[in-house]
C-alpha positions as CSV (number, residue, x, y, z in Angstrom):
1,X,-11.6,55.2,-158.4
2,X,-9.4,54.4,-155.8
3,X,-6.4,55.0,-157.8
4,X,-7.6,58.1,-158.6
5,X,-7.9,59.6,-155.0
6,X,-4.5,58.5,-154.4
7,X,-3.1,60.4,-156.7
8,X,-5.2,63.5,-156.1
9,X,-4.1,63.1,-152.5
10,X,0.0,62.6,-153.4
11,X,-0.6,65.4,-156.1
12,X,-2.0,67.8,-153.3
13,X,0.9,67.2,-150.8
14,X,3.7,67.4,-153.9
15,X,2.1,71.0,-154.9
16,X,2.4,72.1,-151.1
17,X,5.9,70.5,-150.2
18,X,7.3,72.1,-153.1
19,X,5.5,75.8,-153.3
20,X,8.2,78.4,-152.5
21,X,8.6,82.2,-152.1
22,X,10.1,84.3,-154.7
23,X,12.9,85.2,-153.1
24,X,13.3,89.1,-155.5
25,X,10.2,89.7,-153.9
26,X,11.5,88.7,-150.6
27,X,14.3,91.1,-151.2
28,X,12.3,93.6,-151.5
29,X,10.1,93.5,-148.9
30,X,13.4,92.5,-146.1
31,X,14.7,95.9,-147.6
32,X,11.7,97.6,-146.3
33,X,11.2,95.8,-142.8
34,X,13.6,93.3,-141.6
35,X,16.4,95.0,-142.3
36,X,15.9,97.6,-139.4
37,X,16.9,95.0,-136.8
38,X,18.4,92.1,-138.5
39,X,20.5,93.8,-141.0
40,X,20.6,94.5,-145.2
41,X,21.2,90.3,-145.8
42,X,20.0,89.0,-142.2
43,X,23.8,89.0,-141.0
44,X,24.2,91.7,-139.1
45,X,21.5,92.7,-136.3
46,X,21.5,95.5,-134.5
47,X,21.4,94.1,-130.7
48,X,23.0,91.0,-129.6
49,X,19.8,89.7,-129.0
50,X,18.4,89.7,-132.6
51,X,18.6,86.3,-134.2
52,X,21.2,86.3,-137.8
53,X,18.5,84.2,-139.8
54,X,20.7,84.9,-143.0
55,X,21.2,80.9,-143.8
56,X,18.5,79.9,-142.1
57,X,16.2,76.9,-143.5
58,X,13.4,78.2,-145.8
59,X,10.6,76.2,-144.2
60,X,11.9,77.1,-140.6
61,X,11.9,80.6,-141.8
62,X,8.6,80.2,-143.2
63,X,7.4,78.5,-139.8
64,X,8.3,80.8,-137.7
65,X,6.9,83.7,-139.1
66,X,3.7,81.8,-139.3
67,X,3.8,81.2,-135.6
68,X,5.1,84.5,-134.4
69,X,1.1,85.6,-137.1
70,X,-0.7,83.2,-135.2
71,X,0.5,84.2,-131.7
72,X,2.3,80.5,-131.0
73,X,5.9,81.9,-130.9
74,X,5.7,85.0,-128.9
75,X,7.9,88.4,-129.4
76,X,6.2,91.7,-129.3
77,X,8.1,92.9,-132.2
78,X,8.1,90.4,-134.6
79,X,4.5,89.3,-133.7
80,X,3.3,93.2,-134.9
81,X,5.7,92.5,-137.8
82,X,4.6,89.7,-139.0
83,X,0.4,90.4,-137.9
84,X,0.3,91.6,-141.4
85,X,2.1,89.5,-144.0
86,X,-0.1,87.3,-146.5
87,X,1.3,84.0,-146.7
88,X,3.3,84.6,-150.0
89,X,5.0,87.0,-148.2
90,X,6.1,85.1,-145.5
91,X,7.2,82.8,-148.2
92,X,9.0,85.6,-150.2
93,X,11.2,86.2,-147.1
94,X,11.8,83.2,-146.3
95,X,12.7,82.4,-149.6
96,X,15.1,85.9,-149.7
97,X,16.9,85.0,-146.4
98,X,17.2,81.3,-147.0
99,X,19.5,82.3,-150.1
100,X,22.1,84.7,-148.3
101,X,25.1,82.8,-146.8
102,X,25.4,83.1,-143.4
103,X,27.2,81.1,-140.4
104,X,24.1,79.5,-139.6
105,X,23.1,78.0,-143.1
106,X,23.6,74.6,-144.6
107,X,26.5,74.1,-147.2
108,X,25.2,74.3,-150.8
């Protein structure tokens, strides 16, 4: 029984650390929104002051559009952009912009 709950616990946490957006998807929706401010690919915003996220690490990316949802990172902007994204879409874009090179991003 033990045993059992062990592996229903270490199954649980392997599903979640490896669930991903689809980053097509992702494409698709940056095309729509994101791309207004921080550019086509997430390399070129339009102000100074807009973050390049091209690069950027999918969980961080995931993270922070979570907390700009929830009201924990605040930003007028991104926090009315992001009130309405499901979780998958979060993902999706995360996913999208983790996968365009940029000077920010890890070596693959």
């Amino acid at each position: 029984m033990r045993q059992s709950i062990t592996l229903l616990v270490l199954g649980a946490f392997a599903s979640v650390a490896t669930a991903s957006g689809n980053a097509d998807k992702g494409a698709e929706k940056a095309k729509q929104v994101c791309a207004a401010c921080h550019g086509a690919d997430g390399n070129k915003p339009l102000q100074p002051e807009y973050p390049r996220i091209a690069g950027q690490h999918e969980d961080y990316l995931y993270k922070t559009l979570r907390d700009y949802q929830s009201g924990a990172r605040k930003d007028a902007i991104m926090g009315s952009q992001a009130a309405n994204l499901s979780r998958q879409e979060m993902q999706d874009l995360a996913a999208y912009f983790s996968r365009q090179n940029g000077s920010l991003g890890v070596k693959r």
